[in-house]
C-alpha positions, 0 to 999 in steps of 0.5 A: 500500500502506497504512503500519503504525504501531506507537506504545509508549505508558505508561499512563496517559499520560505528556507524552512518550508524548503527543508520541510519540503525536502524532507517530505519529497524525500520521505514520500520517495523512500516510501514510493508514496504521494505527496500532496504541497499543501499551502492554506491561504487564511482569508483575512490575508487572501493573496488567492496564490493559485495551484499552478503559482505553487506548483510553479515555485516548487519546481522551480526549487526541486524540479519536477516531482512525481506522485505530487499534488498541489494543493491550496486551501482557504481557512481562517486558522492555518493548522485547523485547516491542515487537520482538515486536509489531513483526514480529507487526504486519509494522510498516512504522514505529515511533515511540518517545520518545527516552527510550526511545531508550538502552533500545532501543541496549542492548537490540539490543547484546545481540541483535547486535553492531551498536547501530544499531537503525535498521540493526537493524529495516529489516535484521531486520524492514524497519522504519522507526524514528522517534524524537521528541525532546521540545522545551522549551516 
């Protein structure tokens, strides 16, 4: 059975969301799994990037990528909407920068008393979660 991995990414691309994405082409590859680019376009900042503007600069950075799909999705809250596409994709893994990583905890505080948002998504949503730390270069 072929791996789902769901990468949120800001547009335009930032240095972490391009470690993120690194990590995440990389895992879907070891895995010969999909990959869905996933950037949330919040509505009180809406700059309507488009599927083809995202897909545009991903590949312009890693090139043209396999089993990807290129998503964007409009929210108030940008980690409530991932959750969504998350179990909209049935993801089996989601890579997320470690920035994102405190929003993510105080996020799943509110939704269940528990912080663990690994615990949080194998239990809700049987979902792995890898978080990438930026190295100093």
């Amino acid at each position: 059975m072929m791996s789902h991995v769901v990468v949120p990414v800001r547009y335009p691309l930032s240095s972490h969301s391009k470690k993120t994405l690194a990590q995440a082409i990389e895992l879907a590859e070891d895995r010969d799994g999909d990959l869905s680019v996933l950037h949330v376009d919040l509505y009180q900042d809406s700059r309507d990037i488009s599927r083809a503007e995202l897909k545009r600069s991903v590949e312009s950075e890693f090139g043209r990528l396999q089993n990807a799909r290129y998503i964007v999705r409009k929210g108030f809250l940008v980690e409530e909407t991932i959750l969504e596409e998350i179990a909209n994709e049935d993801a089996d893994v989601v890579v997320i920068g470690h920035k994102q990583e405190g929003r993510w905890r105080r996020m799943i505080r509110k939704l269940v008393s528990d912080p663990d948002i690994e615990s949080y998504l194998r239990q809700r949503l049987e979902c792995e979660l890898v978080v990438v730390h930026a190295t100093d270069e």
